[in-house]
MITOR-253868 format. One record per residue (C-alpha): x, y, z; residue number from 1. Coordinates in nm, 4 decimals. Layout:
# residues N
         c1         c2         c3     i
          X          Y          Z   NUM
...
//
This chain:
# residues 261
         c1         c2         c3     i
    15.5162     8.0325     4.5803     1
    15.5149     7.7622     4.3092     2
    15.3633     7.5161     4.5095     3
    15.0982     7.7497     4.6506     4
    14.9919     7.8428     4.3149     5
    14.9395     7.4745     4.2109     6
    14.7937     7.3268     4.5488     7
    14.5291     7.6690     4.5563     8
    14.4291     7.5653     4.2052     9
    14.3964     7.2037     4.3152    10
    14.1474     7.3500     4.6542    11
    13.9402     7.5485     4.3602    12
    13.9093     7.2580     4.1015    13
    13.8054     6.9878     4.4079    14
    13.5827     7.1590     4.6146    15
    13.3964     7.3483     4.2582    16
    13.4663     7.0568     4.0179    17
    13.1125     7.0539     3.8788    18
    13.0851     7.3502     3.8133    19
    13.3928     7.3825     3.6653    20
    13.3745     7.0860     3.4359    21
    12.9960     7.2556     3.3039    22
    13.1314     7.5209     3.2606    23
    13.4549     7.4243     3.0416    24
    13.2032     7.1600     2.8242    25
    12.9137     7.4401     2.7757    26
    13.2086     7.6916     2.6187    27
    13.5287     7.5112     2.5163    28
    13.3661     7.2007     2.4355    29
    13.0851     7.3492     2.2493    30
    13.3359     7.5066     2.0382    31
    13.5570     7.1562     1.9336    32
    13.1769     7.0362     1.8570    33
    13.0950     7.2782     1.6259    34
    13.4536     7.2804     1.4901    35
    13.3988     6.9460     1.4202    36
    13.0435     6.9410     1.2890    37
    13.2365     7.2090     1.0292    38
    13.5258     6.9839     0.9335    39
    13.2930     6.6674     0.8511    40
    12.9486     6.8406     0.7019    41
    13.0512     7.0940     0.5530    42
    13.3473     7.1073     0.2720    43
    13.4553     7.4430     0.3547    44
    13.7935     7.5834     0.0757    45
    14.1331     7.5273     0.1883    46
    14.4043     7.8302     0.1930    47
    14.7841     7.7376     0.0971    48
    15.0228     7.9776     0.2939    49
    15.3875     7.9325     0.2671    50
    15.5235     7.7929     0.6086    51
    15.8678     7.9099     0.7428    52
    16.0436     7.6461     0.5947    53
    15.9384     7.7552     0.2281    54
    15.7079     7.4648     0.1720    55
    15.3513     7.5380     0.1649    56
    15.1246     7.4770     0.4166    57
    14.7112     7.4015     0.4353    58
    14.4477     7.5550     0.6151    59
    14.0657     7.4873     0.5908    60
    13.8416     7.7178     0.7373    61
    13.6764     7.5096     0.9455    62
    13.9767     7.4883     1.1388    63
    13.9996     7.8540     1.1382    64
    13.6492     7.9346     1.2971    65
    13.7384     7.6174     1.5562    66
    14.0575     7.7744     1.6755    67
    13.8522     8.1509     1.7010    68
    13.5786     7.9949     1.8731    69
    13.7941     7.8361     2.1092    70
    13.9910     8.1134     2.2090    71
    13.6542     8.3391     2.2273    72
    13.5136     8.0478     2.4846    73
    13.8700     7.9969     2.6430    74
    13.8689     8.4031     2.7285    75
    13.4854     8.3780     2.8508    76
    13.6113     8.0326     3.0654    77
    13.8561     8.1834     3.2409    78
    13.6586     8.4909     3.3678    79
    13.4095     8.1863     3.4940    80
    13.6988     8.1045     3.6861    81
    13.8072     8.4266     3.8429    82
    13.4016     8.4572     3.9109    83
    13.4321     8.1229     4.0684    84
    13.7221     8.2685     4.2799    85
    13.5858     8.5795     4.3588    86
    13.2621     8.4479     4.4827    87
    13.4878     8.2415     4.7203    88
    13.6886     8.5268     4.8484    89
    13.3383     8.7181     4.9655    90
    13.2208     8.4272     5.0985    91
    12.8891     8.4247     4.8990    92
    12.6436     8.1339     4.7828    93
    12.7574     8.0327     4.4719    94
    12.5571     7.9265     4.1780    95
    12.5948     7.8214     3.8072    96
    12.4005     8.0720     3.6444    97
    12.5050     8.3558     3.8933    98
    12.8123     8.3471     3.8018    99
    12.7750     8.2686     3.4403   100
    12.5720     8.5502     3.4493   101
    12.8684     8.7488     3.5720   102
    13.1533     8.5963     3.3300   103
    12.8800     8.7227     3.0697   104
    12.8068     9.0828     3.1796   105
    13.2292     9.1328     3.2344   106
    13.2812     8.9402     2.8867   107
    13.3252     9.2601     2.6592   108
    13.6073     9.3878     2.8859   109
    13.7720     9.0580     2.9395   110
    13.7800     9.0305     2.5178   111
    13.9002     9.3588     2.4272   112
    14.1701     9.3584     2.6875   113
    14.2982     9.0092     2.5828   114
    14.2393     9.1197     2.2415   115
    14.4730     9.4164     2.2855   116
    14.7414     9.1865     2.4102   117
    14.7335     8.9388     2.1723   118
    14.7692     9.1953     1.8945   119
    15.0594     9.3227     2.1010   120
    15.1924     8.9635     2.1082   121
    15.1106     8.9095     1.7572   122
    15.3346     9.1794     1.6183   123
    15.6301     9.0659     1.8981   124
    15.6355     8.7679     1.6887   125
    15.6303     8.9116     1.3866   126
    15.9812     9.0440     1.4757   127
    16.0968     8.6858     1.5825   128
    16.0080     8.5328     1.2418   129
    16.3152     8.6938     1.0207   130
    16.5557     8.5671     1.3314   131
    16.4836     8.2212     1.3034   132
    16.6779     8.1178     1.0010   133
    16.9911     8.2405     1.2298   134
    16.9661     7.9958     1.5665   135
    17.1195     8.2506     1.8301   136
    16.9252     8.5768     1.6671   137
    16.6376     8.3395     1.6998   138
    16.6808     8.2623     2.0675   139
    16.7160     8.6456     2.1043   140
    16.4327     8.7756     1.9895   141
    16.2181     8.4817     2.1680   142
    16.2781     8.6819     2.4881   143
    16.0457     8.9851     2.3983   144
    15.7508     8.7446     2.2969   145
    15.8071     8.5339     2.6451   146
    15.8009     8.8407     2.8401   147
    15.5447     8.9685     2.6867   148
    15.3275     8.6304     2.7686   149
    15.4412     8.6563     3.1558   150
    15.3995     8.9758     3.1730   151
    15.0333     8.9826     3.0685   152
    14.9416     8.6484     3.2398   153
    14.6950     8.7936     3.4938   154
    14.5189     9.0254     3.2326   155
    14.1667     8.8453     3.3007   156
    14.1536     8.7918     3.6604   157
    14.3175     9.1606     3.6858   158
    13.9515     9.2450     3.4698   159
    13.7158     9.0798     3.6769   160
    13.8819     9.1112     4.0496   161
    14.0436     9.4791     4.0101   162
    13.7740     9.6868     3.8303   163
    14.0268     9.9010     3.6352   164
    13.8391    10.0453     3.3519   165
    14.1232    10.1226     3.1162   166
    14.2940     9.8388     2.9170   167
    14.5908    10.0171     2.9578   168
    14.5873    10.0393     3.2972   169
    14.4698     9.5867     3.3250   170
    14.7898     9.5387     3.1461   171
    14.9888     9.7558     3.3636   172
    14.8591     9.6157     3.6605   173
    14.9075     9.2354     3.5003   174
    15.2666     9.3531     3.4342   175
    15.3518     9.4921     3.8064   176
    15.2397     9.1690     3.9768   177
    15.4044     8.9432     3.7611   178
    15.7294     9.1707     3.8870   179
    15.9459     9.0133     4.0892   180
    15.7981     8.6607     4.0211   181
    15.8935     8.5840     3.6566   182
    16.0204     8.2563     3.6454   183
    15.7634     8.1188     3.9222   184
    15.4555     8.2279     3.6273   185
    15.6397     8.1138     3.3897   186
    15.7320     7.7215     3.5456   187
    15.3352     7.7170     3.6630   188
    15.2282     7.8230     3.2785   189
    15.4429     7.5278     3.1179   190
    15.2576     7.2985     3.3954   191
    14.9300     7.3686     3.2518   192
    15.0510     7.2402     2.8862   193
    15.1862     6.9248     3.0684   194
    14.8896     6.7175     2.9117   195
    14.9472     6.8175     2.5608   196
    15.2384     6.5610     2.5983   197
    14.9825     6.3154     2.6316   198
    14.9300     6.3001     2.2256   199
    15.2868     6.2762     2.1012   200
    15.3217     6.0240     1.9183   201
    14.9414     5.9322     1.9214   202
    14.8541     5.8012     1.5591   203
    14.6076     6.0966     1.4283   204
    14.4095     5.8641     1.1605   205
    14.2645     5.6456     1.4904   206
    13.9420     5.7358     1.5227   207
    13.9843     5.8631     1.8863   208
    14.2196     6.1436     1.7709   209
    13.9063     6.4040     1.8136   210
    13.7980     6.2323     2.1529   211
    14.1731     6.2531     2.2571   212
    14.2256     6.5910     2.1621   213
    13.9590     6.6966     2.3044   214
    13.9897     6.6076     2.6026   215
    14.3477     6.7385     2.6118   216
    14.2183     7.0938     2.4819   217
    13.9536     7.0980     2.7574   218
    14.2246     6.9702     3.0176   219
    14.4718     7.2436     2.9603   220
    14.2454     7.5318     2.9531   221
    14.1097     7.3848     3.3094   222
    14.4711     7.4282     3.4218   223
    14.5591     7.7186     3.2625   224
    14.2442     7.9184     3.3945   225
    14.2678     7.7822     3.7382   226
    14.6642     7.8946     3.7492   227
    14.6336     8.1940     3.6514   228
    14.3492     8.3038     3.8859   229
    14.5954     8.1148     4.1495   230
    14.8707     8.2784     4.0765   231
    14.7024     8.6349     4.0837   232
    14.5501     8.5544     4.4511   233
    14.8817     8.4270     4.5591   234
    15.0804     8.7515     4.4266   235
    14.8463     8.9695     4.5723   236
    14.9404     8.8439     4.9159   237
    15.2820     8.8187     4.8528   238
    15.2790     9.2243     4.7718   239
    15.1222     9.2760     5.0931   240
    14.7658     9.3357     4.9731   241
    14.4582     9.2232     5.0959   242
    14.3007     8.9650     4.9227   243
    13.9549     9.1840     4.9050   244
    13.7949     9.2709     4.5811   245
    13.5333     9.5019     4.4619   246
    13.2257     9.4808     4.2131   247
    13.0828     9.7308     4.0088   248
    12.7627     9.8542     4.1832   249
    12.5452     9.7219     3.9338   250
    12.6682     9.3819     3.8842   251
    12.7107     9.3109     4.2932   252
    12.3351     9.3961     4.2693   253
    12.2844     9.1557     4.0220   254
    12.4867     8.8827     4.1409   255
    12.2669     8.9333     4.4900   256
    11.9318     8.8939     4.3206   257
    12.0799     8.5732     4.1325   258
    12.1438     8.4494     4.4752   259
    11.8096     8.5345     4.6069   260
    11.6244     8.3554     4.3519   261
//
């Protein structure tokens, strides 16, 4: 299954590369541009929070509206990729800006569901902080936040390939095809940080750090989104279903008169 997941997401990434790597540089790299524009123009205050080990610990603002933009763009990526995907499965003509168009029109659903599990995540790790001044209470209550990760994996492709309308139900759904196949999400999500290696050590007063980090940000959320959508195609045939997928009326009318123009 592993090796599935990672040579389907190799197929989508070679045969749709440019699109792909427009798509990733129009929102995630848009987002490190202005983040950086932010850091070096403008001298935006600094907040002091105290940092688990007691000592404090800094953080401008700039880098707090980088990291929300990025994660805004990152969510709005990977339903570009699960467009991609889905345009694949139907076998229709695929364009930029049709499915753009369609990551964009889906984008309110994809945020508040991801939304909702990120709040659910947040306060799963809120539980884990007290445990990790005691090393075996700490490993303990990691399990809950890891699950939790896993188990809503899918949530995106699940909101642009299964049309459920409740959140509730996307994160239900996320959960039951992640059952059974834990450990084989969870191997194929640590592949998709693999890059991120590439900057230990890396001397962050060069002035390629930004270039370098970049590049690794942009790298990893090309893996990440074209895993996941992997990974949900390849479940859905290993639960026996057919790998067939549904639009809202109104947007399958769109995407059709984006084709024929």
């Amino acid at each position: 299954m592993l090796l599935r997941i990672l040579l389907d997401a190799y197929k989508l990434f070679d045969r749709r590369w440019h699109l792909i790597l427009a798509a990733v540089a129009i929102s995630v790299g848009l987002s490190d541009v202005v983040g950086l524009i932010l850091s070096t123009k403008f001298h935006l205050p600094t907040i002091i929070l105290p940092s688990l080990s007691g000592s404090p610990f800094k953080l401008n603002y700039s880098d707090l509206i980088q990291d929300g933009l990025s994660t805004l763009m990152n969510y709005w990526f990977m339903g570009f990729v699960a467009f991609l995907a889905l345009a694949e499965i139907e076998n229709r003509k695929i364009r930029f800006l049709n499915i753009a168009v369609s990551a964009t029109t889906r984008y309110p659903k994809i945020l508040a569901v991801n939304i909702v599990a990120q709040v659910i995540m947040f306060f799963s790790f809120l539980l884990l902080l007290p445990a990790l001044a005691v090393p075996i209470l700490g490993i303990i209550f990691m399990i809950p936040a890891i699950l939790l990760i896993v188990w809503f994996s899918l949530i995106t492709p699940v909101a642009v390939m299964d049309n459920f309308r409740r959140i509730r139900d996307i994160l239900i759904r996320s959960r039951m095809l992640v059952y059974g196949y834990f450990w084989t999400i969870l191997v194929a999500m640590l592949i998709s940080l693999v890059p991120l290696f590439a900057t230990l050590g890396f001397q962050t007063s060069t002035i390629y750090y930004w270039l370098l980090t970049t590049f690794i940000h942009l790298a990893i959320v090309i893996l990440g989104a074209l895993i996941i959508v992997s990974a949900y195609a390849n479940l859905r045939v290993a639960k026996g279903e057919k790998l067939t997928v549904k639009l809202d009326k109104n947007m399958k009318e769109q995407a059709e008169e984006s084709v024929d123009a």
